[in-house]
N, C-alpha and C positions, 0 to 999 in steps of 0.2 A: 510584550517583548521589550526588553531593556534595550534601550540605545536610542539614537538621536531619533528627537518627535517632532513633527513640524509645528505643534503648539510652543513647544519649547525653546525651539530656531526661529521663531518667531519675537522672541522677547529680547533675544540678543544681547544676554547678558555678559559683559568681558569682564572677566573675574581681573586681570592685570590692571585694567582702566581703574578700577574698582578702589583696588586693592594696594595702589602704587605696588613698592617694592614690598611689602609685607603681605604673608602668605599666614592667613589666619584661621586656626580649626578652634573650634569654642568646644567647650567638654561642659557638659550640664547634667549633675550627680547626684543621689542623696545622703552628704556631707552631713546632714544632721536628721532627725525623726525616726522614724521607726522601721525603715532601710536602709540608715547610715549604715551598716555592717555590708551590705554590696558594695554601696558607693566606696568605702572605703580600701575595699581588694581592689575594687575596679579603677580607683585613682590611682595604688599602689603601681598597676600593672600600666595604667597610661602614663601615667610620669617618668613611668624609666623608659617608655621608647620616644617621648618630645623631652627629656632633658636631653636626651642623645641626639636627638636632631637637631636641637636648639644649639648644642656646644659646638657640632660639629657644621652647625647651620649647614645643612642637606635636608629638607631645599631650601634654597637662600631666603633670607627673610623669613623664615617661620619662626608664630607666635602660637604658644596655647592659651588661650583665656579658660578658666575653670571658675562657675558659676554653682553653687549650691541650690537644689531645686526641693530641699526643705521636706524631702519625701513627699511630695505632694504634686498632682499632675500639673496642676494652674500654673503654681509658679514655674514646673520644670519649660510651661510653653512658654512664659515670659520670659525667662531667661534666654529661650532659645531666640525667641523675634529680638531682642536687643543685641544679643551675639552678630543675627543674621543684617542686621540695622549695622552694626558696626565693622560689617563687611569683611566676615564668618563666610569661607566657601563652604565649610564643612561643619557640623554638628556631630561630636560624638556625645549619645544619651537615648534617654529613655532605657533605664537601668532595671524599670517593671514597663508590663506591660501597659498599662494605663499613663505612664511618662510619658513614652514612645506615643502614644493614641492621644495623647494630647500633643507633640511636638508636631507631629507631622504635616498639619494645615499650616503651621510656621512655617517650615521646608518651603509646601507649594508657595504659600506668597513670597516669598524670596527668591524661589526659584536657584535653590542650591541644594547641597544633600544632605542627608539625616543617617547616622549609621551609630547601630545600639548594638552595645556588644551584649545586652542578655535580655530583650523583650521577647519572650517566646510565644505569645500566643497565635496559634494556629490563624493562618489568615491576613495576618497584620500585613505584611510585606504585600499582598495585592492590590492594599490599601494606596500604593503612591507607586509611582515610578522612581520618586528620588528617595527610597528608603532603604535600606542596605542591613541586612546583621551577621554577626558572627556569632550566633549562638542558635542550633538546629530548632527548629520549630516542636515545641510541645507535642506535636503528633506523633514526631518519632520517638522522643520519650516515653511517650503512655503506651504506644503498640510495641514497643520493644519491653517494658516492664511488663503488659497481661499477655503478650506471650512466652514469657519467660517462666511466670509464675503458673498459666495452664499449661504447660509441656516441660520444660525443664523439673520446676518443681512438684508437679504433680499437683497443683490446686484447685478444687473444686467451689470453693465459696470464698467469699472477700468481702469483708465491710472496709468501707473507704470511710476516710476522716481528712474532713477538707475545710481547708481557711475561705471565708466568703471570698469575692472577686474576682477581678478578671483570670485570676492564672489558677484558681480550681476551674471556671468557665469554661477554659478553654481545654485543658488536660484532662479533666476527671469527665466529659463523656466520651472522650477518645476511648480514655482507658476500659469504660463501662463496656462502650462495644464492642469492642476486641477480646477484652475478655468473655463475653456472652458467645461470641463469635466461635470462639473456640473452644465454647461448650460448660463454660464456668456457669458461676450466679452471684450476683451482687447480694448480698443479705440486708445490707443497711448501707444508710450515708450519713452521718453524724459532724455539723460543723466542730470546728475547735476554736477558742478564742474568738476575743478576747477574756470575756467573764466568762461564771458560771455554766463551762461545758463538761468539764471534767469528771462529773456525778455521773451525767450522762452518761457518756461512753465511759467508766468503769461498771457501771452497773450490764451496760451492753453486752460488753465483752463476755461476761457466761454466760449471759443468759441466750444469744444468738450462737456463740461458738464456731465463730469463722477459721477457717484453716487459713488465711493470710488478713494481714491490716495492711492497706496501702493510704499511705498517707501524704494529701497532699496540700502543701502549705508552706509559706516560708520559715528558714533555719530556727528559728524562736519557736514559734508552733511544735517546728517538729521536735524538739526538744524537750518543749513540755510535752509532747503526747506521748513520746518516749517512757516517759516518768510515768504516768497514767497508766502505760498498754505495762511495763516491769512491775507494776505493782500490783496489776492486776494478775500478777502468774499465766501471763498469754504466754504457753508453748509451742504456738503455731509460730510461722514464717510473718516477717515484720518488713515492708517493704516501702521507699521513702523516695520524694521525686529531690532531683538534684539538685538542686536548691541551700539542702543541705551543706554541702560541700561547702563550706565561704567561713573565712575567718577562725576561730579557735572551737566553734560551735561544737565539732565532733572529738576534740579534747576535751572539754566542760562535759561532754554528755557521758563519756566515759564506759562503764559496763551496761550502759541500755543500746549503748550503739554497736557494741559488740554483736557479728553477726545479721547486721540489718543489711539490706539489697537497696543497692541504687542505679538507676539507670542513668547515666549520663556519661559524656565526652570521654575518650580514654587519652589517658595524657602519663608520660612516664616520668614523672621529674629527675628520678634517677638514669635518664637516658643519656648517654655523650652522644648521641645527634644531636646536629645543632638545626634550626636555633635555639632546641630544646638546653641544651646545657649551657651555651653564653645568658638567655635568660633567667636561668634558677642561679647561677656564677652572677650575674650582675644585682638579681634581687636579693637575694641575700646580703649582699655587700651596701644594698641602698635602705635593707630596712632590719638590721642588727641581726644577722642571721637568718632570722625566720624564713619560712619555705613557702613559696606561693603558694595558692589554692585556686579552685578552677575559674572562678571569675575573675585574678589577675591576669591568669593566662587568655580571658576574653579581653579583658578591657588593654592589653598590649597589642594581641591582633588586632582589635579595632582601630588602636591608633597607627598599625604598622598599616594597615588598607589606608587608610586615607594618607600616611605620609609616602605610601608607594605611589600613591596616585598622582603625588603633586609634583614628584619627583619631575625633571625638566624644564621645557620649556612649560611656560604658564600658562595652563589650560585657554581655550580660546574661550570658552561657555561653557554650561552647564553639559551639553549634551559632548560633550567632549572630555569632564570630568566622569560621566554616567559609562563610556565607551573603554575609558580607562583602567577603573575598576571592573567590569566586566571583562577584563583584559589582564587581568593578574594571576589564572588560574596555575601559571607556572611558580607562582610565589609558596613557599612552603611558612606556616604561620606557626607557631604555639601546639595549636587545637589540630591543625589540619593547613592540606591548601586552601588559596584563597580561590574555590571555584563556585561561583552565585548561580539559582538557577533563574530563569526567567523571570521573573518576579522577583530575584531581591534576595532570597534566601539563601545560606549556605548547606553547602552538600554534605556536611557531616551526620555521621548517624552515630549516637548513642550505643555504647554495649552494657552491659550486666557487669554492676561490681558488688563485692562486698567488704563489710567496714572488717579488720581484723586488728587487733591492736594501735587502731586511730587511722589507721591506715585503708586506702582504697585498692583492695586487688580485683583485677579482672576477673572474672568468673563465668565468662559470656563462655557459653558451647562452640559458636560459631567459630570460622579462623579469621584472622587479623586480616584487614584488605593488603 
């Protein structure tokens, strides 16, 4: 259960002691390698809610420090201990799962909080009490997509095509059993990337003849697999974990994306809800028009949870910063409210969309909560 721990009230950290007047959140990203295209929505999306904080200094004295974690877990955990060294109440990162899995023993030794706006592996968040995300756990991505694809679509077989580590790990045997669950059958599982996979699964592809490909893997992956499953004249249902979704990825992909199914977050940008339209009204304006995508809209909830949190008087301790956040469910985010459940995680659930002309529509059977 989240909230004050008597290990924690023990340490008796005063963040104000700390911190004098400066009110410090560290952002630690992957600015460069081979997940800079997250990092890059995901700063997009932090920077416009701590430049807002910052001009309007609310709350007083805040600073963002932004730190490049080089796509790679090692350095994203040095960064974060230096951040949390330089008296960081807050960590926004772990941008992959593996970031986050490196960051979080930084957390404990500091005895401050860690909040990722897009580490989704299943589990992560029981891992710490000071670990916090705003992006639904891989679980309810994978059982929301194999049931969709055995009942909705009428699916009976699926070969999955998945990028090694942690985030096929923890999604594709979600997905495996759920869909078995519900009376499917996996035919195959086929890595992709980085070399010589592509023979492979081309030649797959007839000779097993699956009625769906679920594929899962980051935006690049799945863009080449895309290329691979179109050329291969797969007429079956083409089904892809959210991930997708980030940067220009599903413009580049073009007529292979047309028609593919994605499970993830439903977010309207065309909405006049706010804070839905002041945020697509302000990002546009801060990055030449262009139209967010869903992990700016993570990496903005992220930074709005931790600047709701700091909001007032200046936390006594950690376990006082932990109560707070736990305390925002009345806050309406981006993605959703901000309501965490026992462990860390946010309460939003993924629905069914599909790609149509670049674009994400709802598709989900279910009704809107």
């Amino acid at each position: 259960m989240r909230g004050a721990s008597a290990g924690l009230a023990a340490v008796g950290v005063l963040f104000a002691a700390a911190c004098g007047h400066k009110v410090v959140v560290g952002v630690v990203l992957p600015e460069s390698g081979e997940n800079k295209v997250y990092g890059s929505s995901l700063k997009a999306g932090i920077k416009l809610a701590f430049d807002d904080a910052v001009a309007r200094q609310s709350p007083e004295g805040i600073e963002a420090h932004y730190r490049d974690s080089l796509s790679h877990p090692e350095y994203a955990a040095k960064e974060a201990q230096e951040l949390y060294k330089t008296g960081a109440q807050v960590v926004i990162g772990g941008a992959t799962s593996a970031e986050a899995k490196a960051m979080i023993p930084e957390a404990e030794k500091a005895k401050a909080l860690l909040i990722s706006p897009s580490a989704s592996e299943p589990g992560l968040a029981a891992t710490s009490n000071l670990f916090f995300r705003v992006v639904p756990s891989d679980e309810f991505e994978a059982t929301v997509a194999a049931k969709f694809l055995a009942g909705q679509k009428k699916v009976r077989t699926v070969m999955v095509l998945f990028e090694k580590g942690l985030y096929a790990d923890g999604l594709v045997p979600v997905f495996t059993g759920e869909f078995e669950k519900a009376g499917g059958r996996i035919i195959g599982q086929l890595p992709v990337g980085p070399t010589d996979w592509d023979k492979a699964v081309a030649d797959a592809i007839p000779a097993q003849k699956p009625d769906a490909i679920f594929v899962c893997a980051y935006a690049e992956e799945i863009l080449a697999s895309l290329g691979v499953i179109r050329n291969a004249k797969f007429p079956g249902v083409v089904c892809v974990t959210s991930s997708f979704d980030t940067g220009d990825v599903v413009q580049r992909a073009g007529a292979a994306a047309e028609g593919v199914f994605v499970s993830k977050v439903r977010i309207d940008f065309d909405s006049q809800q706010e804070p839905i339209r002041t945020f697509v009204k302000r990002f546009k304006a801060a990055n030449r028009g262009a139209t967010p995508d869903l992990f700016a809209a993570y990496g903005f909830d992220a930074a709005t949870v931790a600047l709701d949190a700091l909001q007032g008087p200046p936390p006594k301790d950690v376990n006082d910063l932990l109560v707070r956040v736990m305390s925002l469910g009345d806050k309406q985010g981006v993605t959703g409210r901000f309501v965490f459940d026992k462990v860390g995680n946010i309460t939003h659930y993924p629905r069914m969309h599909v790609i149509k002309s670049g674009r994400f529509e709802d598709c989900d059977a279910a009704p809107l909560s």
